[in-house]
SELO-361273 format. One record per residue: x, y, z of N, C-alpha, C, CB in turn; residue in one letter. Coordinates in steps of 0.05 Angstrom, whole numbers, padded with zeros to 5 digits, always signed. Glycine has a CB too. Example, Ala and Ser with C-alpha at 12.3 -4.5 7.8 and 13.67 -1.06 7.14 Angstrom:
+00264-00114+00156+00246-00090+00156+00264-00066+00156+00226-00089+00181A+00257-00045+00142+00273-00021+00143+00258+00001+00157+00282-00012+00114S
This chain:
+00127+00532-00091+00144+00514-00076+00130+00488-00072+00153+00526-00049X+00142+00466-00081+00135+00439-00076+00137+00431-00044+00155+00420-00093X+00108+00411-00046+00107+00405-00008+00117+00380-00015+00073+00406+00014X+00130+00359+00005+00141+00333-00002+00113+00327+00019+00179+00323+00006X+00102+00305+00011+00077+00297+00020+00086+00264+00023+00052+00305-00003X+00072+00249+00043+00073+00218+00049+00050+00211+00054+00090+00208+00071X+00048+00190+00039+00021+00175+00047+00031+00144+00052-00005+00177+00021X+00022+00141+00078+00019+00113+00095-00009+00096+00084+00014+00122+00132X+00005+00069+00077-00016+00051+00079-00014+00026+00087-00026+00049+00060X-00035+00017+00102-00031-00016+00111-00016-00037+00091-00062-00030+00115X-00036-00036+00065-00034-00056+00052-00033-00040+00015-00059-00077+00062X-00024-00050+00002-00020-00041-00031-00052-00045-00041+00007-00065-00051X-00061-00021-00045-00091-00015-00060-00091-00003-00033-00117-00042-00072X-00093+00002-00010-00108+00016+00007-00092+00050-00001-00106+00001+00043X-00076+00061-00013-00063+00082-00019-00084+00095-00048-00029+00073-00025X-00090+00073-00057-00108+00080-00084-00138+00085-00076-00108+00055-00108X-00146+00068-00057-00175+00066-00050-00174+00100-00034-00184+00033-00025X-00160+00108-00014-00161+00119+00002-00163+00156-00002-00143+00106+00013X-00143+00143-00029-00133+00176-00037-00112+00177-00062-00116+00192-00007X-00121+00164-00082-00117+00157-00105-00112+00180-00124-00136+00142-00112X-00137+00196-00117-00151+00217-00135-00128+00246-00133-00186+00225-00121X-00127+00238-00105-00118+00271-00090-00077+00260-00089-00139+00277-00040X-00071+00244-00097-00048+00228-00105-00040+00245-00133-00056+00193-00110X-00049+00232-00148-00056+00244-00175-00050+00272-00181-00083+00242-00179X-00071+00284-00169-00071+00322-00163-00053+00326-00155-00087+00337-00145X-00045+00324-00130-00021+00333-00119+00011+00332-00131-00021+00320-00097X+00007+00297-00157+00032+00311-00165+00025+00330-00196+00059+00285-00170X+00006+00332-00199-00003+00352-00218-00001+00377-00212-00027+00349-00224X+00000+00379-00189+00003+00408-00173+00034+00407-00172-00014+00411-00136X+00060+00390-00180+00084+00382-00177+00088+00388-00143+00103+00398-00199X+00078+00374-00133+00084+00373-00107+00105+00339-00108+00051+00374-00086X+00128+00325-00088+00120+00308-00092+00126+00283-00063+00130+00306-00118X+00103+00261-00078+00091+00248-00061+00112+00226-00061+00061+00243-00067X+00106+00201-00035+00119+00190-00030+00098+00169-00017+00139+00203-00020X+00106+00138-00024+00085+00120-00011+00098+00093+00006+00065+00109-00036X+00082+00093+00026+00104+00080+00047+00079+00052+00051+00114+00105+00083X+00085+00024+00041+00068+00008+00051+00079-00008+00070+00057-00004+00033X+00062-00010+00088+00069-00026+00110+00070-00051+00104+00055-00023+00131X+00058-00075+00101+00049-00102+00105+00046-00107+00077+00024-00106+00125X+00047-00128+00065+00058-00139+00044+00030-00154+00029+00083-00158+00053X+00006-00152+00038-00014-00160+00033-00032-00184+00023-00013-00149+00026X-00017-00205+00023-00025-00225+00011-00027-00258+00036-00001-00224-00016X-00015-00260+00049-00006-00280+00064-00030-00292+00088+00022-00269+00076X-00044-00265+00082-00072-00274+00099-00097-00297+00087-00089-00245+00102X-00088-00290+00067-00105-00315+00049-00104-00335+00059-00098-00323+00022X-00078-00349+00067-00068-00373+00081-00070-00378+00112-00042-00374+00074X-00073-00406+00114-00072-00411+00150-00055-00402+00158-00070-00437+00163X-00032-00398+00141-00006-00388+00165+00011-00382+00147+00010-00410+00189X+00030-00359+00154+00043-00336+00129+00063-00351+00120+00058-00303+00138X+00068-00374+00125+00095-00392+00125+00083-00415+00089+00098-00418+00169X+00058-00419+00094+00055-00434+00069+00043-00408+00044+00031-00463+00076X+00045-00395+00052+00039-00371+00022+00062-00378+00000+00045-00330+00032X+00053-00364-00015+00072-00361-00038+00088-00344-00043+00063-00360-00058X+00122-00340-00040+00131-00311-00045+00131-00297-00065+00151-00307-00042X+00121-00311-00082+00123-00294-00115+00099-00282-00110+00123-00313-00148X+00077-00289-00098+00054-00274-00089+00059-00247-00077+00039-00288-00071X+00073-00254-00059+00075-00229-00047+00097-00215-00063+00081-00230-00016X+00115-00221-00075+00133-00200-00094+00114-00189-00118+00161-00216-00109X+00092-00206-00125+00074-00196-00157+00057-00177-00148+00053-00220-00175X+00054-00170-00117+00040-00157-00107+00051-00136-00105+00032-00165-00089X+00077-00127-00092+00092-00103-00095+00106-00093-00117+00107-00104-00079X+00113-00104-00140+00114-00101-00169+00087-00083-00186+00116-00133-00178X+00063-00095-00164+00037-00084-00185+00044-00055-00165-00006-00105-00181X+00047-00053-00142+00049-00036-00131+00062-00006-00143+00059-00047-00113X+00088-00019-00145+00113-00001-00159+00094+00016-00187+00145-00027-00172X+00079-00008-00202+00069+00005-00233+00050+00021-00225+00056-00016-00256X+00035+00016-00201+00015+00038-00189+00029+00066-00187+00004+00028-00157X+00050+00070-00173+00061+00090-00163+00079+00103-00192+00079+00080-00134X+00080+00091-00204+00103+00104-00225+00072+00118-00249+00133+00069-00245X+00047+00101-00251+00019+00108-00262+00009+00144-00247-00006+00077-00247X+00020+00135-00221+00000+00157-00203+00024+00186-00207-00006+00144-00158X+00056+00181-00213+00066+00205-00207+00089+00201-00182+00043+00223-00200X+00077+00179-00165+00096+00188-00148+00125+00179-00140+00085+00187-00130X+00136+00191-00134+00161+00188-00127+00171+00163-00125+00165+00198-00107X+00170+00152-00101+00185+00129-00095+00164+00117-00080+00214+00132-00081X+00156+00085-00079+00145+00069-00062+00158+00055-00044+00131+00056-00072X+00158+00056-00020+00168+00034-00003+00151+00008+00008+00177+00048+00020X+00164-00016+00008+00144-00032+00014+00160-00045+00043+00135-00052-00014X+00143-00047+00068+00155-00050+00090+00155-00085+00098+00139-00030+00111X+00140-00101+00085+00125-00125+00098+00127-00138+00114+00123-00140+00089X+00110-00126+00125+00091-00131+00153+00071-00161+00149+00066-00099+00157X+00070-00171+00162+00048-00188+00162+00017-00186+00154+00047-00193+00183X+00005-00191+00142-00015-00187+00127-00044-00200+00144-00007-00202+00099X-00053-00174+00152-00076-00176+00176-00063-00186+00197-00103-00194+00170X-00045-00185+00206-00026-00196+00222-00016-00176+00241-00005-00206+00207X-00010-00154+00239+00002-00129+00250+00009-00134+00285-00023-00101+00244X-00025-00143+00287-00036-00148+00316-00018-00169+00334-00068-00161+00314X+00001-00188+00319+00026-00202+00323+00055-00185+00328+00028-00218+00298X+00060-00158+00311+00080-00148+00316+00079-00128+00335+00090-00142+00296X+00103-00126+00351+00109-00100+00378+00092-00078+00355+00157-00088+00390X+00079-00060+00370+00076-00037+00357+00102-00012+00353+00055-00027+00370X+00114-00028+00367+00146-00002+00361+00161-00014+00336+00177+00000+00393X+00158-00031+00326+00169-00035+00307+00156-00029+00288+00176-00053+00305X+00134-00031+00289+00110-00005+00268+00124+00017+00265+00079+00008+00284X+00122+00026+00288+00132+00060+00294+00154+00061+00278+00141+00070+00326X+00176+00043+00285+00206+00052+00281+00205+00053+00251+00232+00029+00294X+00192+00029+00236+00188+00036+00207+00176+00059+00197+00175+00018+00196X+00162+00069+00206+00141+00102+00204+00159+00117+00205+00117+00112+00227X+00184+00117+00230+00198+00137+00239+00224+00137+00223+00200+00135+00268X+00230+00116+00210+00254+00117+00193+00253+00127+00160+00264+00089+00192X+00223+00126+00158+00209+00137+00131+00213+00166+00135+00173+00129+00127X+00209+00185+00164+00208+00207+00161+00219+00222+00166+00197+00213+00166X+00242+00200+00179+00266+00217+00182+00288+00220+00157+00279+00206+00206X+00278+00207+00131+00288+00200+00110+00281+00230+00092+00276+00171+00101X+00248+00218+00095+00235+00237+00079+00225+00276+00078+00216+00222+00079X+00228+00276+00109+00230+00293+00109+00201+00306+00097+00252+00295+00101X+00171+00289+00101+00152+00304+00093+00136+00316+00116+00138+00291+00074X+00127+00346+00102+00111+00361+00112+00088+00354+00122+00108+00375+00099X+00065+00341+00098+00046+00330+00108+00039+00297+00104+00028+00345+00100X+00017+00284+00112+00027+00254+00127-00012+00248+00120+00044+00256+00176X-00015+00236+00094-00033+00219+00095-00036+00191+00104-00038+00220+00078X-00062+00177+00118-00054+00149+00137-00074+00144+00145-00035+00148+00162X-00080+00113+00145-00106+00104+00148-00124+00117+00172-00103+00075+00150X-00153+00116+00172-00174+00117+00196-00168+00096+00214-00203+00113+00187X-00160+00109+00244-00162+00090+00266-00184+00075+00279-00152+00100+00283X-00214+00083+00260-00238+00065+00273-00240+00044+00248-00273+00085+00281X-00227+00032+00231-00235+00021+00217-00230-00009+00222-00228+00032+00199X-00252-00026+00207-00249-00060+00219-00230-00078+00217-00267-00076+00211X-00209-00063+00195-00188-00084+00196-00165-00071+00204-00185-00100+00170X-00157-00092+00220-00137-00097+00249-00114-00071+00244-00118-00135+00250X-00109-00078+00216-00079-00069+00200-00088-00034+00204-00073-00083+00156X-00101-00029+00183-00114+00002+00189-00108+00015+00214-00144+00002+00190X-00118-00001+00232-00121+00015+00256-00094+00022+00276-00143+00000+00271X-00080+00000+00267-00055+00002+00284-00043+00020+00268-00038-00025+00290X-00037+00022+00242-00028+00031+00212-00032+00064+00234-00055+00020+00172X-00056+00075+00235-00057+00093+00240-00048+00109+00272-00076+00094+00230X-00049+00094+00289-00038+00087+00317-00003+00095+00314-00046+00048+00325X+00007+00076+00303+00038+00083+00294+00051+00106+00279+00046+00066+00279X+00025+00112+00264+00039+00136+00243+00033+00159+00264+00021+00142+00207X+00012+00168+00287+00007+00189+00302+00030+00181+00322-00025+00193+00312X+00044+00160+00324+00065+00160+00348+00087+00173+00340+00075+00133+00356X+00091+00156+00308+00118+00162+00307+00129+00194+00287+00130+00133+00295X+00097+00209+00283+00093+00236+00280+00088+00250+00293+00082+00243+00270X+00088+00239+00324+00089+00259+00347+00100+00286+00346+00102+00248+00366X+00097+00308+00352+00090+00341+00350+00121+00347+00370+00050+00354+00369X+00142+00336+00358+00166+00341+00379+00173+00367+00363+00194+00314+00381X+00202+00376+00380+00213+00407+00368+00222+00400+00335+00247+00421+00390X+00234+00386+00337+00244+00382+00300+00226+00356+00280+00285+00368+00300X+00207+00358+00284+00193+00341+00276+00172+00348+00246+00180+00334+00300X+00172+00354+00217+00172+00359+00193+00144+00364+00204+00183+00340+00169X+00133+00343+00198+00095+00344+00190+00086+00361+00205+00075+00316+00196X+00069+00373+00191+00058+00402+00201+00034+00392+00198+00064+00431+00185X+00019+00378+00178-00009+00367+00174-00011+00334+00178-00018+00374+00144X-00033+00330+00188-00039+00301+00181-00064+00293+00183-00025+00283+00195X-00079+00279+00157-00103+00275+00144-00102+00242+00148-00106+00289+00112X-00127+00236+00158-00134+00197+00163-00159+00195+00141-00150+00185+00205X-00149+00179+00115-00168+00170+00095-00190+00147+00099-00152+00164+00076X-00210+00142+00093-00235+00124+00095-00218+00100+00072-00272+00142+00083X-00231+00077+00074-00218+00056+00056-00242+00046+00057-00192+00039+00064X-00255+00035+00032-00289+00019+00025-00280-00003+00031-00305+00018-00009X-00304-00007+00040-00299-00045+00049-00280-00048+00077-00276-00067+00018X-00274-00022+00095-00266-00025+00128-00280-00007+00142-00235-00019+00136X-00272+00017+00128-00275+00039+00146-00317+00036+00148-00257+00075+00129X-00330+00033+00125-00354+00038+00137-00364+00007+00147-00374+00053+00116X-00360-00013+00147-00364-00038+00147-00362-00039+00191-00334-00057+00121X-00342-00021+00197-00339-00025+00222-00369-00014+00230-00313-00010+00234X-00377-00006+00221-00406+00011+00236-00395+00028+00256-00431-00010+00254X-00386+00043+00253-00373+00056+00282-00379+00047+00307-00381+00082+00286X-00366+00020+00299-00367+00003+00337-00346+00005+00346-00372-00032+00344X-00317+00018+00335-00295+00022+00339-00288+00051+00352-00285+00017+00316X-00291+00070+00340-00292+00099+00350-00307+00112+00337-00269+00113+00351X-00309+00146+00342-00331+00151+00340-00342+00156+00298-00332+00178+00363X-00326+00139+00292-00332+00144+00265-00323+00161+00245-00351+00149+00265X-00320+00152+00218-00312+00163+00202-00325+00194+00190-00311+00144+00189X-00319+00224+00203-00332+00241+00206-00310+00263+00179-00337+00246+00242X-00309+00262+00161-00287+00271+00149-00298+00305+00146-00280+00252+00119X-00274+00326+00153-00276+00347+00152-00264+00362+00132-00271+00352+00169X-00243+00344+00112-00225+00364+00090-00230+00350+00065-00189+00367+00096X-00238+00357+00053-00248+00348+00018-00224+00361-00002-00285+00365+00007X-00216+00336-00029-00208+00343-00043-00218+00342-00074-00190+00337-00037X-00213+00354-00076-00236+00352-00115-00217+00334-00125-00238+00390-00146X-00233+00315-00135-00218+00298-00151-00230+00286-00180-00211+00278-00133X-00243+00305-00180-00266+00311-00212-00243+00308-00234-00285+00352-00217X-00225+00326-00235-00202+00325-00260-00189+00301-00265-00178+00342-00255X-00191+00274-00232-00168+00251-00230-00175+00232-00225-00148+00253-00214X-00213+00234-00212-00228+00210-00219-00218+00174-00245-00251+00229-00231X-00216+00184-00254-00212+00165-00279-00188+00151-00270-00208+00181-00310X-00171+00179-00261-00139+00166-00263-00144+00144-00239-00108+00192-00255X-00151+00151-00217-00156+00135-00191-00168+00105-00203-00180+00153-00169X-00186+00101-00212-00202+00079-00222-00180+00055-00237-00225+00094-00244X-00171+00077-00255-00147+00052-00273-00128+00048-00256-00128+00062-00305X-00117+00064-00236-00092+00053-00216-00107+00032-00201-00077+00078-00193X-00132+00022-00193-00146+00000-00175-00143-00022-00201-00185+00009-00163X-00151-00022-00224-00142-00039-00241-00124-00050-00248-00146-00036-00252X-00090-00037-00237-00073-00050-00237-00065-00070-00222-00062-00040-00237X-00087-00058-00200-00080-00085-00172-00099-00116-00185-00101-00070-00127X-00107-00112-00200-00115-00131-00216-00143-00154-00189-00079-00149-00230X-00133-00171-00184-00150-00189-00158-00162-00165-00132-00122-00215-00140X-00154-00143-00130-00163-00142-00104-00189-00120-00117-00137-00129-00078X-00195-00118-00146-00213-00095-00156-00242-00123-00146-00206-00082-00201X-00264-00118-00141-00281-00135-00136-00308-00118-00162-00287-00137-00097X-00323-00141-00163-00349-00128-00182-00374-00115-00166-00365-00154-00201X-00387-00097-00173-00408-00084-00153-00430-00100-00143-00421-00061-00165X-00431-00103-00123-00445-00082-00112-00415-00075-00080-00486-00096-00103X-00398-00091-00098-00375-00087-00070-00371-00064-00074-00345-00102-00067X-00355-00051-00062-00349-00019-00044-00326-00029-00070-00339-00012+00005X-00301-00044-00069-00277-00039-00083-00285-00045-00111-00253-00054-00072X-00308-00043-00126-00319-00037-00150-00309-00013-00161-00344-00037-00148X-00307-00019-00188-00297+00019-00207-00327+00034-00200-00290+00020-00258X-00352+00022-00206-00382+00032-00201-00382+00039-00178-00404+00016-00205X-00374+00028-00147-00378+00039-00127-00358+00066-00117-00378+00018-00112X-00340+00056-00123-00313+00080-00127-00322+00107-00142-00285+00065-00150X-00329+00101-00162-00351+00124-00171-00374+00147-00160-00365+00112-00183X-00392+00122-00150-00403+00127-00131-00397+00143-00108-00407+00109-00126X-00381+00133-00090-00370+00131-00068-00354+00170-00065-00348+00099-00070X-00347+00173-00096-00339+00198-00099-00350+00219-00111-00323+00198-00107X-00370+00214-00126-00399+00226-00121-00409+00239-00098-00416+00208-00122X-00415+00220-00084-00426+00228-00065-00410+00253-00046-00431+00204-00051X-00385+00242-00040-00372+00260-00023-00370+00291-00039-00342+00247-00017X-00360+00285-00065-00365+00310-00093-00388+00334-00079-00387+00290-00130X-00417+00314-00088-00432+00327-00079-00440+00343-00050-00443+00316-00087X-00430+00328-00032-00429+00346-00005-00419+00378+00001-00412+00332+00011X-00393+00378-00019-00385+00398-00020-00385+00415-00052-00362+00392-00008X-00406+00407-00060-00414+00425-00079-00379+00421-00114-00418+00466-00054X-00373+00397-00114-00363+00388-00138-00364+00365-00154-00344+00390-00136X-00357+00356-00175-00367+00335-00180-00358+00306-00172-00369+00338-00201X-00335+00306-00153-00323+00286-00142-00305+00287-00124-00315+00274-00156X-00303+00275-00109-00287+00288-00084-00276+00259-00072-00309+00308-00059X-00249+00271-00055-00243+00242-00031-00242+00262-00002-00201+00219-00036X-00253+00239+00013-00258+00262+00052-00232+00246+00066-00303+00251+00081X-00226+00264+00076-00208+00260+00098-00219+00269+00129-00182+00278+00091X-00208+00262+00147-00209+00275+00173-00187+00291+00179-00213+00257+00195X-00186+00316+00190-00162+00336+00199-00152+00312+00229-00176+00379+00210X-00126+00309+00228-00110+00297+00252-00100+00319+00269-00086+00280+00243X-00083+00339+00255-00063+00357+00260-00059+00368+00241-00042+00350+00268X-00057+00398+00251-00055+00415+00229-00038+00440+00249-00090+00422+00214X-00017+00445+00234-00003+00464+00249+00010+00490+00224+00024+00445+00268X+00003+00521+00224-00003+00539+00216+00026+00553+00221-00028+00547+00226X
């Protein structure tokens, strides 16, 4: 039996950085997934979201769409939100977007950014998704996992909370590769190493976790909620 799975992200690439691999797998496992982006990602570049470019931000959710149709999954939603901006909007209108995704979608479990991480979006990103997945009587998600993102989550130094301590590992040895070319579609936001959003650090970066738990590549999550 297929689990309908959602994964929350701030911004387009933070769904690939985060959990790309285990994206991949899961619809290999024909489970299927569903990707909900909040904030539209581009408009921060600029002094003020008003002189951006909109074709920017549409070439941005276009690369998005080819990501998700690359990875398997289902359907992408793109919410746009203000870009590093969040910290401007009511947080219930966060919510209400989170909460209209799941009352749509109807998924079981609920991937979504780390709430100690340094940028603004992340943290609220994950603030809204634990609101508006609150543990009521008819409420789907039974699980929910908070992914690390390179270049926030460790960059905060854990001056935010108590740190990115991840407890659930997924092998992503078989989907490695696949993860890497879906960051290449986002084309500008891939950076060259020794940055964290490097294909070499990405590598790296899953290595390492791989090796913690005894495979050859892995992505960590933290357990949120988990209900049996």
């Amino acid at each position: 039996m297929s689990t309908r799975i959602l994964v929350i992200a701030a911004h387009p690439d933070d769904e690939v950085l985060g959990c790309g691999g285990t994206i991949a797998r899961l619809v290999e496992e024909e489970n299927r997934v569903f990707v909900v982006i909040l904030g539209e990602g581009v408009t921060s570049r600029f002094s003020s979201r008003e002189e951006a470019d909109e074709d920017l931000v549409q070439a941005l959710q276009l690369k998005s769409r080819d990501v998700a149709k690359f990875l398997g999954v289902q359907e992408v939603f793109s919410r746009n939100f203000p870009d590093n901006r969040f910290d401007t909007v009511p947080l219930l209108d966060i919510v209400k977007a989170i909460e209209g995704s799941i009352a749509e979608l109807e998924p079981q479990v609920i991937y979504t950014q780390f709430g100690g991480d340094l940028n603004i979006d992340h943290a609220i990103t994950c603030r809204a998704t634990l609101t508006a997945a609150r543990p009521e009587k008819d409420c789907p998600v039974k699980e929910v996992y908070a992914y690390e993102v390179p270049s926030s989550t460790e960059w905060s130094f854990n001056q935010f909370e108590s740190g990115f301590h991840p407890n659930v590992f997924s092998d992503i040895t078989s989907t490695l590769s696949k993860k890497i070319e879906a960051m290449q579609i986002y084309g500008d936001e891939v950076r060259s190493f020794p940055h964290p959003r490097s294909p070499e650090a990405i590598r790296y970066n899953a290595g390492h976790w791989g090796s913690t738990v005894g495979v050859e590549a892995a992505e960590a999550f933290t357990l949120v909620r988990l209900l049996r």
